[in-house]
C-alpha atoms as a printed R data frame, in Angstrom:
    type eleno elety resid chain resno       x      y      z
1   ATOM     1    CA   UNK     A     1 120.341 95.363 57.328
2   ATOM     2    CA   UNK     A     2 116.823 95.144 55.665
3   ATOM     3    CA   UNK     A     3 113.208 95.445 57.211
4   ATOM     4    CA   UNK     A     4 111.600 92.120 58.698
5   ATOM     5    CA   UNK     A     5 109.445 91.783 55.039
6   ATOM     6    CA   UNK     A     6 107.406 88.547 56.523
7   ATOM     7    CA   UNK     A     7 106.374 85.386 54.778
8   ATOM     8    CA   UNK     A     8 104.448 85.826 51.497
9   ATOM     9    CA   UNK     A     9 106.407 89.096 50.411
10  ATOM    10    CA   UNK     A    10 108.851 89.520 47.471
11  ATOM    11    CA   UNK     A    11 112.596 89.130 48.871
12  ATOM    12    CA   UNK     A    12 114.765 92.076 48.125
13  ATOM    13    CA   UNK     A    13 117.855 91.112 46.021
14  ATOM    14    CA   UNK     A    14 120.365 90.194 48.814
15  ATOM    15    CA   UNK     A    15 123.162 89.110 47.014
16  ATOM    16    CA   UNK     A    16 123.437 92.189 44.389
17  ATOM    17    CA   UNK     A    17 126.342 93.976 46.408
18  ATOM    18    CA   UNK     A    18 128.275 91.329 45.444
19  ATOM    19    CA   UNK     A    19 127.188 89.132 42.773
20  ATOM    20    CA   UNK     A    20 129.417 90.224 39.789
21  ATOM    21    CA   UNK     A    21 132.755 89.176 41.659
22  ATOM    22    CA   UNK     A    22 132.512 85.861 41.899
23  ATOM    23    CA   UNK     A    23 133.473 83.046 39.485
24  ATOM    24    CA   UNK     A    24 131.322 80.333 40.158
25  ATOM    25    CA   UNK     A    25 128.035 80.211 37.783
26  ATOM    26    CA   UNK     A    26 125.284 78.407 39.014
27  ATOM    27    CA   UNK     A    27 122.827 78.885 36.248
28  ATOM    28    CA   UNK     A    28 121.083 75.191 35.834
29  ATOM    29    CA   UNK     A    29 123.060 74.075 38.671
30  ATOM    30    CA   UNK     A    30 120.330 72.011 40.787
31  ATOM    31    CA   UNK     A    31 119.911 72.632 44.480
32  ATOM    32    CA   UNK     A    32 118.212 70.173 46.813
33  ATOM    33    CA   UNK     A    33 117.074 72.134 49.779
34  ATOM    34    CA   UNK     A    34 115.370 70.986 52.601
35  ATOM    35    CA   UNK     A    35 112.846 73.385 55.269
36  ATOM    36    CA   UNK     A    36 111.985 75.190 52.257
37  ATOM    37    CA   UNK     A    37 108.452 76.226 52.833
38  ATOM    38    CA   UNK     A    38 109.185 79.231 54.976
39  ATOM    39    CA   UNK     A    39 111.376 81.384 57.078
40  ATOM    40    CA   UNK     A    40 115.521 80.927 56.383
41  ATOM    41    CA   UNK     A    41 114.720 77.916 54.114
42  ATOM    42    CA   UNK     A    42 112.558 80.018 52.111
43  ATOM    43    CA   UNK     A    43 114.241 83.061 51.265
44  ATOM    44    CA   UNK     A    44 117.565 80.458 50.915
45  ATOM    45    CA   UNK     A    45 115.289 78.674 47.900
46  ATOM    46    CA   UNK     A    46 114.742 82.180 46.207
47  ATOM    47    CA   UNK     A    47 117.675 83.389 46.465
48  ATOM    48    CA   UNK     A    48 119.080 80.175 44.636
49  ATOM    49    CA   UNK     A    49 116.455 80.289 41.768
50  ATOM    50    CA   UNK     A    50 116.924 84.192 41.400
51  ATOM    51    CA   UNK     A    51 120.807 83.160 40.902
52  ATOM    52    CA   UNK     A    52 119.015 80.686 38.500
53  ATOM    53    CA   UNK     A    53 119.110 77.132 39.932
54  ATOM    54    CA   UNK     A    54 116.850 74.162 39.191
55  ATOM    55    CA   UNK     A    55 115.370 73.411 42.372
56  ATOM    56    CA   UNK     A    56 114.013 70.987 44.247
57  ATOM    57    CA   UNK     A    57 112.296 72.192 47.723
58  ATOM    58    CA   UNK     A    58 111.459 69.937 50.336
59  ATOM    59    CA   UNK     A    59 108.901 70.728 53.474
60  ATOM    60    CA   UNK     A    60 106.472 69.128 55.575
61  ATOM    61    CA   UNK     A    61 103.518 71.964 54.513
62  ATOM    62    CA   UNK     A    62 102.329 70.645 50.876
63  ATOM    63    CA   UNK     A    63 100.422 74.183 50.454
64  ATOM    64    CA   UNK     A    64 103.285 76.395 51.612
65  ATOM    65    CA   UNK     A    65 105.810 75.173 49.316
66  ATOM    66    CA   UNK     A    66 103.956 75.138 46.729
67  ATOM    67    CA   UNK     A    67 103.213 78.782 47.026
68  ATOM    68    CA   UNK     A    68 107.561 78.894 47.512
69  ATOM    69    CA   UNK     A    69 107.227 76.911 43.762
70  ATOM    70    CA   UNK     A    70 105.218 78.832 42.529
71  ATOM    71    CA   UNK     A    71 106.597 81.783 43.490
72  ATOM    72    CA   UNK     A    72 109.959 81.164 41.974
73  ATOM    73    CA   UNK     A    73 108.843 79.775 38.945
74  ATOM    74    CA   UNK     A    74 107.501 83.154 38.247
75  ATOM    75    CA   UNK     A    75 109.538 85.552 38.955
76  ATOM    76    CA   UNK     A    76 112.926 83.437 37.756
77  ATOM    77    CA   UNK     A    77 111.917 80.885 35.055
78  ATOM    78    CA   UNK     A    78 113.598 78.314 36.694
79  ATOM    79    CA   UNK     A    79 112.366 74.765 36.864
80  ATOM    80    CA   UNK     A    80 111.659 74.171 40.506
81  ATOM    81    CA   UNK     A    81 109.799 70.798 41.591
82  ATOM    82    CA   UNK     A    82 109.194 69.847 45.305
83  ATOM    83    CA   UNK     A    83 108.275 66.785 48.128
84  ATOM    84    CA   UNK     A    84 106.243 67.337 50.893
85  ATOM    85    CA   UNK     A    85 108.038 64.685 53.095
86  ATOM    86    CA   UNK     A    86 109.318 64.787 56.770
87  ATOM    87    CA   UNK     A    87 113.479 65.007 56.585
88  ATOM    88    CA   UNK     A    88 113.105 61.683 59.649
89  ATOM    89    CA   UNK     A    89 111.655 59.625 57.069
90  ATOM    90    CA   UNK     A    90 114.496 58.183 55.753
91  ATOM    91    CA   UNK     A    91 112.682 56.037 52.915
92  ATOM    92    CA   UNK     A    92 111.022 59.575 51.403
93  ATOM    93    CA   UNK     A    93 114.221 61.386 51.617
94  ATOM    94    CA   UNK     A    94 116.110 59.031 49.447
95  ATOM    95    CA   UNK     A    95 113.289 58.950 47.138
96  ATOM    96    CA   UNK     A    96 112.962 62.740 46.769
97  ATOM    97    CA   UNK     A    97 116.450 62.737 46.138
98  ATOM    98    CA   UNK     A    98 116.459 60.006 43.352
99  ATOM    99    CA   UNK     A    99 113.526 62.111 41.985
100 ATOM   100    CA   UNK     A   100 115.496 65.496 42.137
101 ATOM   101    CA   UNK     A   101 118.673 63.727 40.199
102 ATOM   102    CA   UNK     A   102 116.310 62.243 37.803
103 ATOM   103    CA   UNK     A   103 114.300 64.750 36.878
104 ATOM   104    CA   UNK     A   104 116.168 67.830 37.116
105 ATOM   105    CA   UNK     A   105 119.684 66.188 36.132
106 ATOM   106    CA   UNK     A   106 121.706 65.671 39.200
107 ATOM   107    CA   UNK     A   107 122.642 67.528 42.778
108 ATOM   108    CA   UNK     A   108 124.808 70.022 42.965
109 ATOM   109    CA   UNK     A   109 123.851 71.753 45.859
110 ATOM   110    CA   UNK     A   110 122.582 70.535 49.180
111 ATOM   111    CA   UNK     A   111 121.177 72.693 51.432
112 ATOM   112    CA   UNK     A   112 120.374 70.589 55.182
113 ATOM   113    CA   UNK     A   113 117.558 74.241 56.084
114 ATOM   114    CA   UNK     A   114 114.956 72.172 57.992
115 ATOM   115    CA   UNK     A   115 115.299 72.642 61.956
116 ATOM   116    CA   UNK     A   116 112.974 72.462 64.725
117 ATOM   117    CA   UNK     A   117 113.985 74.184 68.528
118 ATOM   118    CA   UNK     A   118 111.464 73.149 71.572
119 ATOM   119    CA   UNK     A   119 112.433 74.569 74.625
120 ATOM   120    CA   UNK     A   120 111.778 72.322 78.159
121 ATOM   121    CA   UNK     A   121 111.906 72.547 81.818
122 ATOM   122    CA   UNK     A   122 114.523 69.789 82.470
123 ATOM   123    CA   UNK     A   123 112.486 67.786 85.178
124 ATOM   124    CA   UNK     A   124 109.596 67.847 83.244
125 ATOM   125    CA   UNK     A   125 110.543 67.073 79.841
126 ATOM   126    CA   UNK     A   126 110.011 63.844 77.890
127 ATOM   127    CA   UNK     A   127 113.240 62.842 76.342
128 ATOM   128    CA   UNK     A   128 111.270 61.852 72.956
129 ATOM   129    CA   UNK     A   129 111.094 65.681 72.730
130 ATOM   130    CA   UNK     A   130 114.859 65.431 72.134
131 ATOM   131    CA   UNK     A   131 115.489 62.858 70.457
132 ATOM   132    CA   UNK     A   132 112.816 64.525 67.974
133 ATOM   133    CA   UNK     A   133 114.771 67.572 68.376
134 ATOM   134    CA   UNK     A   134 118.151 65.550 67.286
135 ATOM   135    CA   UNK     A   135 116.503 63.853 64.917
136 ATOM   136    CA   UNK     A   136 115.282 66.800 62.529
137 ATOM   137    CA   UNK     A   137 118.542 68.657 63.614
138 ATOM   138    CA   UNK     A   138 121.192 66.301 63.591
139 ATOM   139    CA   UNK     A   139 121.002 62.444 62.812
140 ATOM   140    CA   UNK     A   140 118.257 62.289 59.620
141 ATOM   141    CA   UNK     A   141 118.373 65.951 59.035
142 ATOM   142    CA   UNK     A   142 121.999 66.340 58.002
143 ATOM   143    CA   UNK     A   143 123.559 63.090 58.937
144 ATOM   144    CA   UNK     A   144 121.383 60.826 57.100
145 ATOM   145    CA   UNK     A   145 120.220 63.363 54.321
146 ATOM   146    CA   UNK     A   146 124.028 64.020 53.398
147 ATOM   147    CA   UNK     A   147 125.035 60.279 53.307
148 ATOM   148    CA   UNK     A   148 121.769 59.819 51.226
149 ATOM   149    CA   UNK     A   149 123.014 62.696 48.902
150 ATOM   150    CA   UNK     A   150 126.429 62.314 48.498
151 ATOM   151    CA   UNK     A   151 126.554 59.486 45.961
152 ATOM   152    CA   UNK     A   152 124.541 61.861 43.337
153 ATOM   153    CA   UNK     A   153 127.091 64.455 44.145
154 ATOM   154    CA   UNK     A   154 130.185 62.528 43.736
155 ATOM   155    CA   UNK     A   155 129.530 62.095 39.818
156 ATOM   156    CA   UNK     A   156 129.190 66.128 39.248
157 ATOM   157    CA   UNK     A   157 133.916 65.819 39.427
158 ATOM   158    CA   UNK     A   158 133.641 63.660 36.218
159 ATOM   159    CA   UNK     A   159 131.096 66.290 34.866
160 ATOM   160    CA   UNK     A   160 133.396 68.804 35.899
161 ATOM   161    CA   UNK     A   161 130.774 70.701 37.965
162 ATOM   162    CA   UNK     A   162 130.854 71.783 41.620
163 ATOM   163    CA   UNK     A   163 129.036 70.817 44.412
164 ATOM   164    CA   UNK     A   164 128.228 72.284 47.979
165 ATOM   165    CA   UNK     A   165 126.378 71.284 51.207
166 ATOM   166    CA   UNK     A   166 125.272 73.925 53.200
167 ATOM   167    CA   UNK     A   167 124.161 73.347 57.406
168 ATOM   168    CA   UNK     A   168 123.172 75.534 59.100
169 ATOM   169    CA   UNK     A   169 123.717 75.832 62.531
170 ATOM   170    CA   UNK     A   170 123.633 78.132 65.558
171 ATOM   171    CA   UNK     A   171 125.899 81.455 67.204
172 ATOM   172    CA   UNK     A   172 124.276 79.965 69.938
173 ATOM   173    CA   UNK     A   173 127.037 76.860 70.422
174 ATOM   174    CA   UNK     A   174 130.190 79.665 71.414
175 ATOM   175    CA   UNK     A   175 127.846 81.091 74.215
176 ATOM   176    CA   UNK     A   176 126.244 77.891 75.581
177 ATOM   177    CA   UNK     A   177 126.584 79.289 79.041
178 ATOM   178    CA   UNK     A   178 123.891 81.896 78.302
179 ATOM   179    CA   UNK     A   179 120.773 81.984 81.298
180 ATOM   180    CA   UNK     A   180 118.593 82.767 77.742
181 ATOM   181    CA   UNK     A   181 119.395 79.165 76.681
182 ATOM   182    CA   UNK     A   182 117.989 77.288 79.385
183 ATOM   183    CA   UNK     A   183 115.685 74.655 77.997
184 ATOM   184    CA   UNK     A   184 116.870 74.252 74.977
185 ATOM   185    CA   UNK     A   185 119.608 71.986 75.680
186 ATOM   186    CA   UNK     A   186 119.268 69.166 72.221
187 ATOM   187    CA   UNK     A   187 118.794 72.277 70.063
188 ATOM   188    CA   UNK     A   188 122.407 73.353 71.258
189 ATOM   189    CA   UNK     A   189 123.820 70.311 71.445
190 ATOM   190    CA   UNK     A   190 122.133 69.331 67.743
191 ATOM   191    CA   UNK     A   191 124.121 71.925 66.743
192 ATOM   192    CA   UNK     A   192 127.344 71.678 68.387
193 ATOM   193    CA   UNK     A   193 126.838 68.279 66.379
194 ATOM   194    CA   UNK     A   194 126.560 69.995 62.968
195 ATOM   195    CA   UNK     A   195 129.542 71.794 63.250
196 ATOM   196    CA   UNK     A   196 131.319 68.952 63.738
197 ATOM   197    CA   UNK     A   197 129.743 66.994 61.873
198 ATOM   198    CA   UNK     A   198 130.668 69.598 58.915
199 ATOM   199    CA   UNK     A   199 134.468 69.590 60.183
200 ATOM   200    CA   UNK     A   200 135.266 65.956 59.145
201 ATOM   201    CA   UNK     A   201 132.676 65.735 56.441
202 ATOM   202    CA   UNK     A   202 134.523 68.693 54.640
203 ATOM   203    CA   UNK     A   203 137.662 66.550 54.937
204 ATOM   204    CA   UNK     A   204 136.307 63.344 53.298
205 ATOM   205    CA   UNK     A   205 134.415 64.675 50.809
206 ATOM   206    CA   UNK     A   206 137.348 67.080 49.502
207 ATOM   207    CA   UNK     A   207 138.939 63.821 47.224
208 ATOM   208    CA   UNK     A   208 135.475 64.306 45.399
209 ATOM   209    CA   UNK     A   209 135.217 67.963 44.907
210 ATOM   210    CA   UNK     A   210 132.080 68.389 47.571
211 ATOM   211    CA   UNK     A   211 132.760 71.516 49.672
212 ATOM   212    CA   UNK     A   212 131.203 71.350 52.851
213 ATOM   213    CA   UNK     A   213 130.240 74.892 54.564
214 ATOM   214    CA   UNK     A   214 127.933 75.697 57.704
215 ATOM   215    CA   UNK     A   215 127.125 78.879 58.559
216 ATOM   216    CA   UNK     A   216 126.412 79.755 62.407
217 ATOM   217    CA   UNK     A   217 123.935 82.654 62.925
218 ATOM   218    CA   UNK     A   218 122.217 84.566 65.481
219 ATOM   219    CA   UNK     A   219 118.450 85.546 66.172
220 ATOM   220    CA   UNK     A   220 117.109 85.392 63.359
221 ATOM   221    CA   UNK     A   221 113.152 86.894 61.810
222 ATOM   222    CA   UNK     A   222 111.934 83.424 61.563
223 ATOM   223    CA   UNK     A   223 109.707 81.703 64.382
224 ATOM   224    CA   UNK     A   224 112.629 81.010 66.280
225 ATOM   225    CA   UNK     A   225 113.631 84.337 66.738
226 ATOM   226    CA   UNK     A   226 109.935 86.381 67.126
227 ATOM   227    CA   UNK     A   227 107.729 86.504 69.601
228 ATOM   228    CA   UNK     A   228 105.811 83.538 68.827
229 ATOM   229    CA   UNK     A   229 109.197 81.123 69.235
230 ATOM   230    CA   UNK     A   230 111.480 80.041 72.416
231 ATOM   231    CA   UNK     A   231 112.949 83.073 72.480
232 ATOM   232    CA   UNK     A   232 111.429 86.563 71.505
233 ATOM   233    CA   UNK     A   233 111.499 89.803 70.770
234 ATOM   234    CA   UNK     A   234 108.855 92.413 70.211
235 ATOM   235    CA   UNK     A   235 111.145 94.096 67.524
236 ATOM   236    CA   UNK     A   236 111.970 92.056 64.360
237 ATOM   237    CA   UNK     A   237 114.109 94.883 63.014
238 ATOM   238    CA   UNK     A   238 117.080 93.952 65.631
239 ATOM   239    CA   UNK     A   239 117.529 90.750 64.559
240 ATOM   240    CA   UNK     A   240 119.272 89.125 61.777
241 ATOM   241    CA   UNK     A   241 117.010 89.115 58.447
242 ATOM   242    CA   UNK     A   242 116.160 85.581 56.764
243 ATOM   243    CA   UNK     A   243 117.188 86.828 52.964
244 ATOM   244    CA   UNK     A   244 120.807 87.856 54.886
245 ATOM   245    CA   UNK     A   245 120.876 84.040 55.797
246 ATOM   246    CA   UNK     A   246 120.648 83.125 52.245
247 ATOM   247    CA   UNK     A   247 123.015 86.530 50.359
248 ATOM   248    CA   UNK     A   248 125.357 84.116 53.030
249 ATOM   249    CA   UNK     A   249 124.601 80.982 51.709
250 ATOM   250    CA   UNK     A   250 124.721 82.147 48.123
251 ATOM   251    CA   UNK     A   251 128.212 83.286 48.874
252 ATOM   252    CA   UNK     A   252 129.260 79.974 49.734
253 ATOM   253    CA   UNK     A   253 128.139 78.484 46.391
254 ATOM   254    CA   UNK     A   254 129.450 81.058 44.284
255 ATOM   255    CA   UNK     A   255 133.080 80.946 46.010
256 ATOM   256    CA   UNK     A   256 135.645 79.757 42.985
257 ATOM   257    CA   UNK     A   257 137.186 76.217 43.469
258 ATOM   258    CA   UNK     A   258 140.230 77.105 45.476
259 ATOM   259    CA   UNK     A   259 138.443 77.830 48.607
260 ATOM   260    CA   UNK     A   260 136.536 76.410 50.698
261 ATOM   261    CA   UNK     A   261 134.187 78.818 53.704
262 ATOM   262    CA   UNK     A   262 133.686 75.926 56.328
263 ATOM   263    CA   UNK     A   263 132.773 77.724 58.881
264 ATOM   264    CA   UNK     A   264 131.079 81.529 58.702
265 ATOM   265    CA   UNK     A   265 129.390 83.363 61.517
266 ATOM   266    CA   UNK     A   266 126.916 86.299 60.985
267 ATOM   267    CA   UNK     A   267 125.778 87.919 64.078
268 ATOM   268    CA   UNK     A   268 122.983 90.868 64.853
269 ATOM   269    CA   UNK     A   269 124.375 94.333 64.211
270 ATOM   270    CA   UNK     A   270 121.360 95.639 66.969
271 ATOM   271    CA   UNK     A   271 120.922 95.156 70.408
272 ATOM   272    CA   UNK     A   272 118.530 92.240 70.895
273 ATOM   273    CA   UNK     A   273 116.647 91.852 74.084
274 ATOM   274    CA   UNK     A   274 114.945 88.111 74.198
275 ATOM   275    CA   UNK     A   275 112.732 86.609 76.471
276 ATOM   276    CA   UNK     A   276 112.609 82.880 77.446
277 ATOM   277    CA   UNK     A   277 109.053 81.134 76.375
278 ATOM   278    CA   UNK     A   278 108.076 77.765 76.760
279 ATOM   279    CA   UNK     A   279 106.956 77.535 73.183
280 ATOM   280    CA   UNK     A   280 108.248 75.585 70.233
281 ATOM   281    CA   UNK     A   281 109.550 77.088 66.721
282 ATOM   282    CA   UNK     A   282 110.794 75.487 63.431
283 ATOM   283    CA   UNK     A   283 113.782 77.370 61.695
């Protein structure tokens, strides 16, 4: 859709096509989004504040997001406050997220962005690489992190605000069978996990107002999806573009209360052509 613009470059306005048409306002809403100090997570953060959220970023790079802070609190005149904390450690997540609702008024959006993909030769790897991998992905990264978050989100009904959480997950879980995805069995099944995982959570959380939403996408310009990551190509221009991850994401916040998107699937409109590395990559 949009040239690979990098890290560090200004983020062309990806939900503008669409913007006036929907009913939801999330000016001083306050979103709560984790892997925030680059790649998807990034551009997901600026797209929020441009759409003028408070926010609350989250990373393990203190430097990088506070370049993404700084950044945003520039160009949008938002508040925007941030954590450099690992999402595993339960203990800091629960206190970034009592420091979020305290200081910036509540959660209304969660946003579960941080991922990690290492791929593996099966006889060779040691299984703390997935349970690491599971970890980030999966159990702390959105399991944990949404129990954590849900109690701030439950009081927005009496406030008679919305609230969303946002996973992201993977294309990669309806064509498992795929030679290119050898090695990189716990990021699949991590995934596999979120999806369901984000099946029954949208059903309990619906008595409270919470919409729960994850959005499945391909290759992506991040480290995942370039040459440095598991699986590269030499052209960044084929795959999907990180600030089309997050016109996506915006889309699910600003849908009006009588819907709910719980699944949506964006795909590459360009021929990829990948190549398996033995390399790690965080989303």
């Amino acid at each position: 859709m949009r040239g690979w613009r990098g890290e560090g470059v200004a983020v062309a306005d990806a939900g503008a096509w669409w913007r006036g048409t929907m009913q939801a306002d999330l000016k001083d809403q306050v979103a709560f989004v984790t892997g925030a100090s680059r790649g998807v997570g990034r551009h997901i953060a600026l797209e929020l504040g441009r759409s003028g959220c408070r926010l609350f970023l989250v990373g393990r790079d203190a430097a990088a997001l506070e370049r993404v802070r700084a950044e945003i609190v520039q160009r949008f005149g938002v508040p925007c406050l941030f954590e450099a904390c690992d999402v595993v450690d339960d203990d800091a997540m629960q206190a970034a997220l009592r420091r979020c609702a305290e200081e910036l008024g509540g959660i209304n959006i969660l946003i579960c962005g941080a991922g990690q993909n290492r791929r593996r030769e099966i006889t060779r790897v040691d299984v703390a690489v997935w349970d690491q991998v599971m970890k980030i992905n999966l159990l702390h990264g959105v399991m944990h992190l949404t129990r954590f978050a849900v109690p701030y989100m439950i009081q927005n009904k009496a406030r008679n605000q919305s609230s969303t959480v946002v996973y992201l997950g993977t294309f990669a879980i309806r064509d498992a069978v795929n030679p290119a995805y050898v090695g990189i069995e716990p990021y699949l099944a991590s995934k596999a996990g979120v999806n369901a995982f984000a099946s029954v959570m949208s059903n309990t959380l619906r008595p409270y107002d919470i919409k729960v939403s994850v959005l499945n996408f391909g290759l992506a310009a991040t480290e995942l999806g370039l040459r440095s990551g598991p699986l590269g190509t030499g052209d960044p221009n084929t795959l999907i573009q990180p600030e089309d991850v997050a016109a996506a994401v915006l889309y699910i916040c600003r849908t009006a209360p009588t819907v709910a998107p719980l699944e949506i699937t964006l795909i590459p409109n360009r021929p990829v052509v990948w190549q398996q590395q033995q390399r790690d990559a965080k989303l």
